[in-house]
N, C-alpha and C positions, 0 to 999 in steps of 0.2 A: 433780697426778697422783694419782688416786686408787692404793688398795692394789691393788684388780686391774691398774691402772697400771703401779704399781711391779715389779708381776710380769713385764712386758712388757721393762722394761727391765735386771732381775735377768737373764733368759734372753738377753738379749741379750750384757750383759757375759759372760757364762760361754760365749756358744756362741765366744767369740774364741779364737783360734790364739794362740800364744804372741808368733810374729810381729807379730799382729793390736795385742794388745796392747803390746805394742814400741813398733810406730807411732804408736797414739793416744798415748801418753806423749811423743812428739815433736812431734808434731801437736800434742795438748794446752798443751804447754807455750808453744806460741807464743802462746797467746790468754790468757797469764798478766796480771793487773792487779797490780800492788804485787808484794810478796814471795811472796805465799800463791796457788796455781792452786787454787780452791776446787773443781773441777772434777776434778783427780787425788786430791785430797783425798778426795771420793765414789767416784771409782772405786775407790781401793783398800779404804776399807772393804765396800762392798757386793761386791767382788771376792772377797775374804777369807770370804765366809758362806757358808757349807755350803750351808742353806737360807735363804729369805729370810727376816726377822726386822725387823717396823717398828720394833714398840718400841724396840730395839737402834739401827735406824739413826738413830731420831729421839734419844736416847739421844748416839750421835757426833756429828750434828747441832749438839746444843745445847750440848756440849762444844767444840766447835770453833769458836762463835759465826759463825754463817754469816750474810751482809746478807738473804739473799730468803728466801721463806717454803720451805719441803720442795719441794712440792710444783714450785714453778719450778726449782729447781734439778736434781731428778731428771728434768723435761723439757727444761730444757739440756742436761743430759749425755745423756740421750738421742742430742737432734739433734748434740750435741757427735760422740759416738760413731759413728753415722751418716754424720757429715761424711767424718771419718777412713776408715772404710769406703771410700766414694768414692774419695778422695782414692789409698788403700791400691790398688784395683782401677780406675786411670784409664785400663790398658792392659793387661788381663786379657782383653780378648773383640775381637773385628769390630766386633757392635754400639756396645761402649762409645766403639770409636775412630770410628766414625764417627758419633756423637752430640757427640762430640768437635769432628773437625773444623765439624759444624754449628753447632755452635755458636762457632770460632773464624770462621765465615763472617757470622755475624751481626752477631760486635762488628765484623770489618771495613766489612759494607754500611753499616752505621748512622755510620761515621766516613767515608766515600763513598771510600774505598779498593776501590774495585770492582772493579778487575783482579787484584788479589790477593784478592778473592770468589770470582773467576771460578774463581780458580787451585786454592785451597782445594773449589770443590764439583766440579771434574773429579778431585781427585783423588778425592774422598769417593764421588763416581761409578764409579772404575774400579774401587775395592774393593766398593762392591755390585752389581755387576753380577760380577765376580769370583765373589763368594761370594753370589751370587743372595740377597740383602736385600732383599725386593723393597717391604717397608713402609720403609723407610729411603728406597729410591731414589723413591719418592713423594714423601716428604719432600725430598728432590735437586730432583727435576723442577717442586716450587714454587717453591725457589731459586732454579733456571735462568729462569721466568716473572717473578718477579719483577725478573732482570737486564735480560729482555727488555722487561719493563714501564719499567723507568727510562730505558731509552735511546729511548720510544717507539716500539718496535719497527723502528727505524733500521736500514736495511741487511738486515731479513728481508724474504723473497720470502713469497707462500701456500700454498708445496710445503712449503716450510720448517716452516712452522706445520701443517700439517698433518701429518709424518712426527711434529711432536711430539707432536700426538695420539694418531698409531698405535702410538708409543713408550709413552704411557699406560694406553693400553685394553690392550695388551700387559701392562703390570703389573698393572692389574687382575686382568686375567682368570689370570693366576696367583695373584692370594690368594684369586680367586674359587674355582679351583680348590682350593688347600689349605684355605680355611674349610669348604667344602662336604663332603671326605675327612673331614676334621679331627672333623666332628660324627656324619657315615657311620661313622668308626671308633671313635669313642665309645658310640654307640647300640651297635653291635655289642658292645664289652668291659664293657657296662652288664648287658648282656644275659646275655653269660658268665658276668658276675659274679654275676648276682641269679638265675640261673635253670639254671647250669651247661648243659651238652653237652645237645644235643638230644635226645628219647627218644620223637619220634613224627613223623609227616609235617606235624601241625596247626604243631611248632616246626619243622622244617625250612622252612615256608613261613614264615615268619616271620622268620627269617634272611633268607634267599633275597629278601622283598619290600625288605631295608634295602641291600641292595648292585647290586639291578638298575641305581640310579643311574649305577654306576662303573661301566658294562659300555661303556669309551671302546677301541673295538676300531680299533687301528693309532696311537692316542695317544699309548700309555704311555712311547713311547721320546723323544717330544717336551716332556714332564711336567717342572719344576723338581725338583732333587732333590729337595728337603721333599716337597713333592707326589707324586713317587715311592716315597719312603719310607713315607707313608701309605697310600698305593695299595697297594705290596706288604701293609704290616700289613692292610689291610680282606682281604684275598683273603685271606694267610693265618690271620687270626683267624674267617673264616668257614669256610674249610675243617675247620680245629681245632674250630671249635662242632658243625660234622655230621659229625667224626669220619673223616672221609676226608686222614688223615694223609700221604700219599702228594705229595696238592696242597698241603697245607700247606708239607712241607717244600720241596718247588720254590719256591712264593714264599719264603719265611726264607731259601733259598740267595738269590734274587734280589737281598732283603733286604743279605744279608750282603756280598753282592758289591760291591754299589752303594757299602754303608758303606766297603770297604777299597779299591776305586778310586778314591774321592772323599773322601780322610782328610781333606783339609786341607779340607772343607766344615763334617765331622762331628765333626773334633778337640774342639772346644767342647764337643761334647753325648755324652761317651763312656758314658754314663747307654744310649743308644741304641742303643751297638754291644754293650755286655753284656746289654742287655734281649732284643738278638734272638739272644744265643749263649744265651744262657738258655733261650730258648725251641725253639731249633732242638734244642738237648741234651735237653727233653722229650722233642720229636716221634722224634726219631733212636731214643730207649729204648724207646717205643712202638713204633717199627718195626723194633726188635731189629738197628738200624744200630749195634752196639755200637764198630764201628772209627771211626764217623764223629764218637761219642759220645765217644772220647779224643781225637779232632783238634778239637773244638770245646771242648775242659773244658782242654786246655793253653793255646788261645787263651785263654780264660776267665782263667785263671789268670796267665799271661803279660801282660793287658791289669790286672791286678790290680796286680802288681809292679811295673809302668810307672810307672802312677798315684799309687802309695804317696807318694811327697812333694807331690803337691797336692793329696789328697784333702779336701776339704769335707767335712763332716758330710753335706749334705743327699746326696753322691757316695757318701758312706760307709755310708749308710742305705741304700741304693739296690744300692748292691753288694752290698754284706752281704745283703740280702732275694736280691734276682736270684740270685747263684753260689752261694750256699749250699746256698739252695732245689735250684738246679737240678744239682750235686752230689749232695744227699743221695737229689734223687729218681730220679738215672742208679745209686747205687748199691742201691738196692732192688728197683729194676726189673731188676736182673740180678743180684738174692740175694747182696752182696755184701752182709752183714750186718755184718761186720767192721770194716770199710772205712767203713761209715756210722757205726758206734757211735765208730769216731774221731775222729769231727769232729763229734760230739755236744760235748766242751767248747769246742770256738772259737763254737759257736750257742749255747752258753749263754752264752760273754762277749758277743758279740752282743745278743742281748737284755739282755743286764745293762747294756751300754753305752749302747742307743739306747729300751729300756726302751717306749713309748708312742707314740714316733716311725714306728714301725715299719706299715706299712699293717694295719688287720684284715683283710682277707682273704688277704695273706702269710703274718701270723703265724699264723693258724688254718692254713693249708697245713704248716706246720714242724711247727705239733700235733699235725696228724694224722700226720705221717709216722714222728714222733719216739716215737709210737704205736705204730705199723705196726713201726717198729724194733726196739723193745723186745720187743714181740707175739713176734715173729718169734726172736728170740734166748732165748725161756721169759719174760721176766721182766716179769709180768701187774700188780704193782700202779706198777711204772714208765709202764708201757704205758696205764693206767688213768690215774695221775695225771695225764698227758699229755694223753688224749682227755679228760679233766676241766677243764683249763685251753683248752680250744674251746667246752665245751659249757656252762661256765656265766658264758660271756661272750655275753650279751644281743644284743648289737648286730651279730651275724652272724646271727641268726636268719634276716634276711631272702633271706642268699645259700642259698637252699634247697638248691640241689644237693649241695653240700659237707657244711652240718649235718644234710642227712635220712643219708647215708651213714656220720658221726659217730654220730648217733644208732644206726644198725645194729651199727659196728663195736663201740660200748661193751657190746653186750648180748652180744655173744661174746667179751668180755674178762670181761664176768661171768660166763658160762658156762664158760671157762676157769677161772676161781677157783674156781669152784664156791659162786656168790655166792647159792644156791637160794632162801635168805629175800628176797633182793630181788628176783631176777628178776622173779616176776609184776608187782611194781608198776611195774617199768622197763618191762618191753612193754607195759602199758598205757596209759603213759604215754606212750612213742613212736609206740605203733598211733594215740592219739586225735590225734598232733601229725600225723602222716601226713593221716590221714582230712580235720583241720580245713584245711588245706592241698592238700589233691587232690594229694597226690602217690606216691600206690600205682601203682607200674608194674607188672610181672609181676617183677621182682625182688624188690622189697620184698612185694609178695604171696607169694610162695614162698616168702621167708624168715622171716614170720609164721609160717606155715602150719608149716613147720621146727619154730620154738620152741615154736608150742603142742604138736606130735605127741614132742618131746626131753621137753617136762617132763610128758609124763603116759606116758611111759615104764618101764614098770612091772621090765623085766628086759633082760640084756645082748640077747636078741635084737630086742626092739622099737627098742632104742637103735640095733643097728645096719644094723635095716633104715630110721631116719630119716635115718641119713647115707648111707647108700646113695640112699636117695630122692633124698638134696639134692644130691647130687653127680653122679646121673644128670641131673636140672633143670637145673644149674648148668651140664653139658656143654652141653646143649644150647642155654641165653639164652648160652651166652658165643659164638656163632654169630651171633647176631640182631646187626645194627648197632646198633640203638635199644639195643639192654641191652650193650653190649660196655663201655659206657664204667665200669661200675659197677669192673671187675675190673682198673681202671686204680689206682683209689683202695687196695685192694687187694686180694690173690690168691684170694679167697672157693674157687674151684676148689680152687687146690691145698691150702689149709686143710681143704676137705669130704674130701678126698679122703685125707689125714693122720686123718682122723677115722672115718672109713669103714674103712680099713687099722686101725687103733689098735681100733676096735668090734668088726671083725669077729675080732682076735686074741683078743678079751677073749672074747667069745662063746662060740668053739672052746674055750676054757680051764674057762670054766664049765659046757660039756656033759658033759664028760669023766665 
């Protein structure tokens, strides 16, 4: 096991629960040779390091005089670790248990215990048909052939064989269904991703040509759950890309509905049911549904405290990103400044906790809002360091939509400062990244056009006929559907318009 190896397995041993670690120490211990488990021997020192450190481990290593070379032993403990895992979650999930019973159906066929095969794959049958497993129950239905293969088909009729075909292509055509959504809703949150809300008709059709597919009119209510659940996201994720919030949030109720009618489908994946309270608590602040925005943020919350004693890491990434996010940005969107700056230390242990884990295009959403927060409450070089920690991380570049409006906001956080020595090189800098990019709409043009007529501003009345200017403009694209979305990210209107009022006092003052 090489050193980048050994990293694999460093991260492994640390991501363990206390529990986790409990177990493999019992587990471990049974696969002891002589006096010495060379095998807990590694785990605890490599357990013990801050950071990983070879020297050091080869160091214990040769101190403890170990039979096999490093490298073998840190890939036993590995798969050692592994095992335990297993072992730790053999009745953790549906799936688990029913890869379970297949496999207690195998060692019986192979000992020609057949009727207790039988017995075992009806039962592994009734829980996924239960709980719609429809790749499991594939796996079932070659079991069941194969019973019927051994008996040479003794005692089946050709209706018999046939219904079992119908029984198949029935499965099929539900994963054919959810692969097909699966990748429909992918393309579409690719798209979000890399290119934000739509801002002209050329992306509205472009949307629009990715979901023609699912347009199964009288289906939807015949659909496997999964299959539903992605149905609903594609509908609602397209509606939310063209900005017609309204359809959005009907499907997310759909969504939601589905989730808490069918708990005991979705228990397992509660990753699912907070991704769409998350999201529905967007669209609700967007639609100034603020009552609907605390009936969905105590579920939120509510579904958070449930959870607390099995959360996983991977659960706890996931949460932390989804409620947070979608907190900070119900309290912004309803000027609840306060209220947000609160829960600015729980996202900072947040990030300190899952540190890298955490999605790039989440973490840049907290950025910028923790931006917009600061902004919003006076305090501009918080608010700066903030949108600085989005804007000089590389590998967002390519989600345009977010970083061109990053790039907008920073330049009125230096306008704010009163940053005059740098401004010109920062809009030059943003104007050429715009241009090389094609993404000048009538917003970011207006808002050029702002900056150059502020800095060559010669006196309080030129100043305050620019924010007059920009705040008539801004009335008016915050009308346009295509530009509406910009004022989502945040309040540009009422900013101009604090700045308008602020220029115009200043003005009256200096005529006097």
């Amino acid at each position: 096991m090489s050193k980048h190896a050994s990293g694999y397995l460093y991260r492994l041993l640390k991501s363990l629960t206390k529990a986790e670690k409990r177990y493999f120490k019992i587990f471990a211990s049974r696969h002891t040779i002589g006096e010495r488990n060379d095998s807990l021997v590694l785990f605890d020192a490599i357990d013990s390091m801050k950071e990983y450190d070879e020297k050091c481990f080869l160091g214990i290593f040769r101190q403890n005089k170990f039979q096999t070379r490093p490298a073998i032993a840190k890939a036993r403990l590995y798969e050692l670790t592994l095992k335990s895992l297993d072992a730790f979650y053999s009745d953790s999930s549906i799936d688990v248990e029913i890869r379970k019973l297949l496999h207690y159906a195998e060692i019986l066929f192979k000992k020609s215990l057949y009727d207790e095969c039988r017995k075992i794959i009806s039962k592994a049958k009734k829980i996924g048909e239960k709980h719609q497993r429809f790749s499991a129950l594939l796996d079932i239905r070659k079991w069941e052939n194969r019973l019927i293969e051994k008996d040479s088909y003794a005692g089946l009729s050709f209706d018999e064989i046939t219904e079992s075909l119908d029984e198949e292509l029935k499965i099929l055509e539900e994963l054919k269904y959810y692969s097909e959504f699966w990748y429909i809703k992918s393309r579409l949150l690719m798209m979000l991703n890399k290119q934000g809300k739509v801002r002209d008709n050329k992306e509205v059709a472009g949307f629009k040509k990715i979901i023609d597919n699912t347009l199964l009119k009288g289906k939807e209510q015949s659909l496997s759950y999964e299959a539903r659940y992605l149905y609903y996201k594609i509908y609602s994720a397209y509606f939310f890309g063209i900005g017609d919030y309204e359809h959005a949030f009907r499907y997310l109720k759909k969504h939601i509905d589905l989730i808490e009618e069918n708990a005991e489908v979705f228990n397992e994946e509660p990753n699912k049911y907070f991704a769409v309270l998350s999201n529905i608590i967007y669209v609700c602040t967007q639609l100034k549904k603020f009552k609907d925005v605390h009936k969905y943020l105590a579920k939120l919350k509510s579904l958070r405290s449930a959870l607390e004693e099995e959360m996983t890491e991977d659960l706890g990434i996931k949460f932390f990103a989804t409620s947070y996010s979608a907190e900070l940005s119900s309290y912004i969107q309803s000027g609840r400044f306060d209220k947000a700056l609160a829960i600015v230390p729980e996202i900072e242990t947040g990030f300190a906790k899952y540190k890298s884990k955490i999605n790039k295009v989440r973490a840049a959403f907290f950025y910028f809002n923790l931006s917009v927060v600061y902004f919003s409450c006076g305090n501009f070089s918080k608010a700066l360091y903030w949108i600085n920690q989005l804007l000089n991380d590389s590998s967002l570049d390519e989600h345009a939509d977010f970083y061109c409006f990053a790039k907008i906001f920073n330049l009125i956080i230096h306008l704010e400062m009163g940053n005059n020595d740098l401004l010109p090189y920062a809009v030059k800098s943003t104007l050429r990244y715009f241009e090389k990019r094609n993404r000048i709409y009538r917003f970011e043009s207006l808002f050029f056009d702002f900056i150059n007529s502020i800095q060559k501003a010669k006196n309080s009345k030129e100043e305050f006929e620019s924010y007059r200017h920009l705040h008539s403009e801004l009335d008016s694209l915050s009308k346009d559907p295509f530009e509406k979305t910009v004022f989502e990210y945040f309040d540009f209107l009422k900013w101009a318009e604090s700045k308008r009022i602020s220029a115009g006092k200043n003005q009256k003052m200096h005529s006097r």
